[in-house]
N, C-alpha and C positions, 0 to 999 in steps of 0.2 A: 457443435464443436466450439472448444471456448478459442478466443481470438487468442488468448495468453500463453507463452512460451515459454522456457527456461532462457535466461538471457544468452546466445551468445557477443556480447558486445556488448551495444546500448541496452539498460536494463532501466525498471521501474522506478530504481532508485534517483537516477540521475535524468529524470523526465520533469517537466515542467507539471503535469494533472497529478504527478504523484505527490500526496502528503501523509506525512506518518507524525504530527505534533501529537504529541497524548493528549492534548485537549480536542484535538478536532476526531482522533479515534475514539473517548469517550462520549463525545456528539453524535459518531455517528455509529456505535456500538454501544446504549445506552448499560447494557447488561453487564457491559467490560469490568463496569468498576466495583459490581457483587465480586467474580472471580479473582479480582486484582486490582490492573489500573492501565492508562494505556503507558504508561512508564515500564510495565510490567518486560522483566530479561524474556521471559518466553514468548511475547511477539518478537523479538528479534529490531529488527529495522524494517519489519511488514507493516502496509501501510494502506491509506483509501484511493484509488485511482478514482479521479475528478471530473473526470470524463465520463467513464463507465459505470462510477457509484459503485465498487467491490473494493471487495478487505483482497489484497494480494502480497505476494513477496515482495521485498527488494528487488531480490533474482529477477522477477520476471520480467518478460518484454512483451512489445506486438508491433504492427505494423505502424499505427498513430504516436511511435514514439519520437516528442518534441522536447529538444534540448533545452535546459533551464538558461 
C-alpha cells in the first residue's frame, strides 16, 4: 500500500522533501526532456519527494509531512 494520500490539509507541495525545479525533475526523469521538459503544463506542479525518491502530485500528502 503506498504511504501517499490525496492531501487533506498538509500536502506535498508545501513540504520541505518536496521539489518540483524542472532542473532537478529533469535529473531525476532523464527521459522528461525527449517528451517535453520539466517546465512542461502537463506535470502541473507534480513534483520528486526527497525522501522517498518518487515523481508525485502536489495534491498529495503522508504521514512524514515536514513544514518548509
Amino acid at each position: 500500500m503506498s504511504p501517499f494520500t490525496q492531501a487533506r490539509g498538509a500536502s506535498c507541495e508545501t513540504c520541505r522533501h518536496f521539489d518540483n525545479a524542472p532542473d532537478r525533475m529533469e535529473r531525476a526523469l532523464p527521459g522528461l526532456a525527449i517528451l517535453s521538459s520539466g517546465t512542461a503544463s502537463a506535470r502541473d506542479a507534480d513534483g520528486i519527494c526527497t525522501l522517498y525518491e518518487r515523481y508525485l502530485s502536489a495534491r498529495s500528502s503522508c504521514a512524514r509531512y515536514a513544514p518548509r
